[in-house]
N, C-alpha and C positions, 0 to 999 in steps of 0.2 A: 504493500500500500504506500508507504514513504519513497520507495522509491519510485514508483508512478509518480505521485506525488514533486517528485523533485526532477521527473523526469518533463512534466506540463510544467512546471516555474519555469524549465532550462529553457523550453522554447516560446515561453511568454515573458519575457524579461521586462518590456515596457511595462505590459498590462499590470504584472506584478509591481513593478515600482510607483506607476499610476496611483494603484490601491494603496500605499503604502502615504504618499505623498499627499492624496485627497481629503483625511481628516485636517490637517496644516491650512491648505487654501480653504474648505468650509469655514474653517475660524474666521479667515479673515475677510471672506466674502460676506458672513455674515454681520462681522463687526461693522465692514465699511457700509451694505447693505442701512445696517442699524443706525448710523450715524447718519447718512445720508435723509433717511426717513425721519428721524424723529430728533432732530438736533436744530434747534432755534438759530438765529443769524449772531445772535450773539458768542453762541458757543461754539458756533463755526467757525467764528473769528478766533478764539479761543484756543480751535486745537487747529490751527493754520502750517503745521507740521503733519498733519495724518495724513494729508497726497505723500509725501516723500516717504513717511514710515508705509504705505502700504505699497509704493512703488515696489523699494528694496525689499520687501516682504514676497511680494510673487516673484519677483528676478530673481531672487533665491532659494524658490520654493521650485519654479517652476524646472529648472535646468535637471532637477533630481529623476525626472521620470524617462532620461535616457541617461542615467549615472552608470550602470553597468555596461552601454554596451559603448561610451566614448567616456570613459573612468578618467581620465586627462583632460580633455577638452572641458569636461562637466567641472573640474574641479578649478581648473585655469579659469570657466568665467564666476562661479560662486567668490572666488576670492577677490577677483574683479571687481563683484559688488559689494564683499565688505568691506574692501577700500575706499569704493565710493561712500556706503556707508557710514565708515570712519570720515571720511569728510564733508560730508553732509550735518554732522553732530547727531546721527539717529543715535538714541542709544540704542542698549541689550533691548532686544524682541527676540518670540518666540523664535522666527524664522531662522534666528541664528544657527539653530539644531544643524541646518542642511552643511556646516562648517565641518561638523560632527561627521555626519554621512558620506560626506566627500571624501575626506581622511581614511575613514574606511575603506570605503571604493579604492580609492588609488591603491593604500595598503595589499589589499585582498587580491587586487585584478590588474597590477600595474607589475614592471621590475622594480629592483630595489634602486635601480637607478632612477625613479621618479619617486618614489615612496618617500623615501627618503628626506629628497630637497623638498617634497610635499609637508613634511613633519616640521622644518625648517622654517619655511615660510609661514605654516599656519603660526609655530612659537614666537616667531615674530612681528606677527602680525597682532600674535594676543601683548605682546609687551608693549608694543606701540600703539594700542589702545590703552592700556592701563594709564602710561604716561602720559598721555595725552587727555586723558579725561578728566571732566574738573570734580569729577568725583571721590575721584582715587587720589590717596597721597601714596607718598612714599612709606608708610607703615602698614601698607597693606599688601601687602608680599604674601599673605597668606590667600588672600583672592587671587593672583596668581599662580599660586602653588595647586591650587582644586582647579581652577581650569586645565590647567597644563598637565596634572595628572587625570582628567577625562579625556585630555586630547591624546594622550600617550595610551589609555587605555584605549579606544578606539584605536590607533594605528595598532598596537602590538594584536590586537584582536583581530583587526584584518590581515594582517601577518601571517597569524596562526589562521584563520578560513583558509586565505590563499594558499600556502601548503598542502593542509591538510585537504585541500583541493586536488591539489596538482598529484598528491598522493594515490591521492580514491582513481583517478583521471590513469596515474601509471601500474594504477593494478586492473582499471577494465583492459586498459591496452594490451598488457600484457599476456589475461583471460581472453583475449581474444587472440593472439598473435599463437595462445599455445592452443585454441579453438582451431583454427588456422592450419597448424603444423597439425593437430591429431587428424583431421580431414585428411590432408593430404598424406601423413601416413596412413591412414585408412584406406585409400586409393590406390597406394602403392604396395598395399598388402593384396587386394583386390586384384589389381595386376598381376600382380606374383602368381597371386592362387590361379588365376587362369589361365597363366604362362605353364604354372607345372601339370594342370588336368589337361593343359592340348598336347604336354609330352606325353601325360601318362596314355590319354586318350588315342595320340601317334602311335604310339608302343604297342598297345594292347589289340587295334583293330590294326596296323600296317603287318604284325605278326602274324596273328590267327586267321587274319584275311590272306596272307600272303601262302598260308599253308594249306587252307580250306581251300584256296583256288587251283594247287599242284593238287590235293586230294582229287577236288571233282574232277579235274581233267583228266587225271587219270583213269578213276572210275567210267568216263566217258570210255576212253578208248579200252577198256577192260569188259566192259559192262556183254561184248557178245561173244569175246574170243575166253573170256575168265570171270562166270556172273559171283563166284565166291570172293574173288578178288573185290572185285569192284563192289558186291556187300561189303568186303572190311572196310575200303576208304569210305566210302562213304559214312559205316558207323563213326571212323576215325575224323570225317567232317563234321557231323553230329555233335563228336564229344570235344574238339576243337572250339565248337560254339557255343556250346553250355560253359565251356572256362572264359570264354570271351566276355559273354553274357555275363556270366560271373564277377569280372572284374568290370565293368563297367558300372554294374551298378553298385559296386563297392566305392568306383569313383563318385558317381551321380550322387551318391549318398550325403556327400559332405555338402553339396547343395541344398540338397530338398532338407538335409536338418540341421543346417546354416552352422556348420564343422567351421574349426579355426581356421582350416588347411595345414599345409606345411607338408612333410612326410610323413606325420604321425595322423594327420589328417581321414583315415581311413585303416579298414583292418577289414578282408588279414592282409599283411604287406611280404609280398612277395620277398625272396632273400636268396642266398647261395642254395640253402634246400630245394627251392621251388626248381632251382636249373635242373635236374633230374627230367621235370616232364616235358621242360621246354627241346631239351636233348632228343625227349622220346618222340614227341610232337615232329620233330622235324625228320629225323629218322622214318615215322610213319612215311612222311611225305616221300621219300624216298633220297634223303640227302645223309649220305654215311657220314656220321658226325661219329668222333671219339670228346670219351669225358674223362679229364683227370682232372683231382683235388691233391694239392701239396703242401708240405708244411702243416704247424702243428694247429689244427682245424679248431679254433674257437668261436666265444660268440663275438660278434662284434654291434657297431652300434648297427638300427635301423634303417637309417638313410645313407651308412657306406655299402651295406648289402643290399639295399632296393637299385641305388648304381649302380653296382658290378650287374645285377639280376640284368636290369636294363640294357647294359651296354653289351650282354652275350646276348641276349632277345634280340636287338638288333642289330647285330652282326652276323647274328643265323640267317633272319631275316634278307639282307643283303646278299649275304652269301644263296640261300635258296632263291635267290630274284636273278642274281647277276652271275654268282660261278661259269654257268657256263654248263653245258652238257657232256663235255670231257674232265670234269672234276673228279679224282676219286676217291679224295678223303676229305675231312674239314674235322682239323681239331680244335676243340678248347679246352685251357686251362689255365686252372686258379688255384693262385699259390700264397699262403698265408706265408707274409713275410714276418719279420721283429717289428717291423716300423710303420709298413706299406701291405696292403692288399695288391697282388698284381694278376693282370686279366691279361688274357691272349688268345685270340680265335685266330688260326689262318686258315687258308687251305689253300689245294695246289690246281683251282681251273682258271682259267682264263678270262675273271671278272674285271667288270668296268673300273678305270681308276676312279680314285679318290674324288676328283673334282666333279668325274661323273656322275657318281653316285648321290654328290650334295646336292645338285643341280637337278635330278630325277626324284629327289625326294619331295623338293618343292619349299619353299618357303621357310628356310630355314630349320626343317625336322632333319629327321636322317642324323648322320656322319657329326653334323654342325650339334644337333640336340645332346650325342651323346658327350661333345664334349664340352657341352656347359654340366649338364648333370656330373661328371666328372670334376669339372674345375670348382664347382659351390663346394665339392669338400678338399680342395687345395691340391688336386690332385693333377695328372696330364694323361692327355691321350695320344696317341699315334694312329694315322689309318692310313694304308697305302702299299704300293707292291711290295710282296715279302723278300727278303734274300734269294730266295729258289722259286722262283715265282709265285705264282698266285698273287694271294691278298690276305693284307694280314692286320688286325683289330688289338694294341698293345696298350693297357690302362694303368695307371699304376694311384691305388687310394689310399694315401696315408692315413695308419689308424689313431 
């Protein structure tokens, strides 16, 4: 509520000083109203100084109702008219107040570099009315003394608003600037997460798709000359796509029940065990893969084994797209080192190079995918003709 509140003052700032200002001129609109109406020619003679008292009275009443938003200019002419004031011989009136207000003002909403000579000028402005008045003697230093300490209470008071302004002012700023930054880390989490579902999404359907496709073709040309044959592919297309199925909707999953992401982001998360079926899987297809595990076989974390999982999935993958039809083995393996995980698919047919294979993948998947998944855990990859030819898939993932 208060801060609504302070939030309608901030954008009515006349209206508000208006209001504030309005009980001062009723007084004297009424006063002068009252004299005008019911004062004899006598006593009009009488008070032949109330045009000038009620002059200086609005001139320094009036200026206050855009005091906040030209805090300077307001104060420069208020003081203006107490000068005049002082030489006019008005004495102390109400109006005087707006001397008060001003001092404030400048204090609260000015630098210290006008506050200041503001403080200055009103104290002496109050000294050179003392002396000057035929009021005042010189043993009245005590009436100086309560002026000067309302005027000083007024500045230091607008002092302390002004800060504690400027304070409130660098804590929204800065509740917003950190509003700001979580957005945009939000965004970039966002991004992320659907940078690593179009890998995992690559992975899972460029695989099983690429195996189910050698299955049915096969099955095709099997299906009149070997119908037993071409029943297994086919079951083995079947079960190819219930695993695909499978992992997809382990992926989709982290959507529809608005999962952190990341790598833990889903379950279950494929790992070194899972290469067993992906080995089989491709074998079925008819691509002679060997599998060795070396070194002393632990656990490791989850997102260096969803890697290595990854980057033998597609490099099988590649290899049963691109080897070639004179291929006749395609090994992998994975060797737990002291330090590093290291991965190596080759084999020995006659697949597309490296740049090929980036390029056929399309849009930065492929070859390129496996080696940022590779690099997020500080790792490298190699892809590209082997020693003895072929082609050959070498990762290495520090653990």
């Amino acid at each position: 509520m208060f801060a609504r509140m302070r939030e309608w003052t901030g954008r009515h700032l006349v209206l508000v000083d208006t209001i504030a200002v309005a009980p001062f001129l009723l007084l004297y609109v009424s006063t002068l109203l009252g004299s005008l109406g019911g004062a004899s020619d006598g006593e009009a003679l009488g008070r032949a100084s109330d045009p000038a008292h009620m002059t200086v009275a609005f001139a320094l009443l009036l200026p206050l109702v855009v005091r906040r938003r030209f805090p300077v200019a307001v104060f420069t002419v208020v003081v203006a008219v107490a000068g005049v004031q002082l030489w006019l011989g008005v004495g102390l009136i109400a109006a005087d107040v707006a001397l008060l207000a001003v001092l404030y003002t400048v204090a609260a909403h000015s630098r210290a570099t006008w506050s200041v000579p503001a403080l200055v000028v009103v104290e002496t402005g109050l000294l050179l009315a003392l002396v000057l008045s035929p009021l005042a003697g010189w043993d009245d230093w005590d009436v100086f003394a309560l002026y000067s300490f309302l005027f000083m209470l007024c500045w230091v008071t607008g002092l302390y608003v002004g800060l504690r302004r400027r304070y409130v002012l660098g804590l929204v700023e800065r509740a917003q600037w950190l509003e700001r930054e979580r957005d945009a880390r939000a965004q970039a989490a966002v991004a992320a997460e659907r940078e690593r579902i179009a890998r995992e999404m690559h992975d899972v359907v460029a695989h099983n798709l690429g195996v189910m496709v050698v299955q049915a073709e096969g099955a095709t040309y099997a299906v009149d000359r070997d119908p037993g044959r071409a029943r297994g592919a086919m079951e083995a297309v079947a079960s190819t796509g219930r695993s695909a199925l499978s992992e997809i909707r382990g992926i989709l999953g982290v959507l529809r029940d608005g999962g952190s992401g990341g790598e833990d982001g889903y379950a279950p998360r494929p790992g070194i065990g899972g290469l067993d079926q992906v080995v089989e899987q491709v074998r079925a297809a008819g691509l002679p893969v060997e599998f060795t595990v070396g070194g002393d076989r632990r656990r490791l974390p989850t997102g260096v084994e969803l890697a290595a999982f990854r980057v033998v999935q597609e490099a099988l993958t590649n290899a049963l797209k691109h080897a070639g039809p004179g291929v006749g083995s395609v090994r992998v393996e994975v060797h737990y080192g002291g330090e590093a995980l290291g991965v190596r698919v080759f084999d020995d047919g006659g697949g597309a190079s490296s740049e090929q294979s980036e390029g056929e993948e399309g849009r930065g998947q492929g070859l390129i995918g496996m080696r940022e998944r590779v690099s997020v855990h500080g790792g490298s990859l190699r892809a590209g003709p082997g020693p003895e030819g072929g082609f050959e898939v070498v990762a290495s993932l520090p653990l």
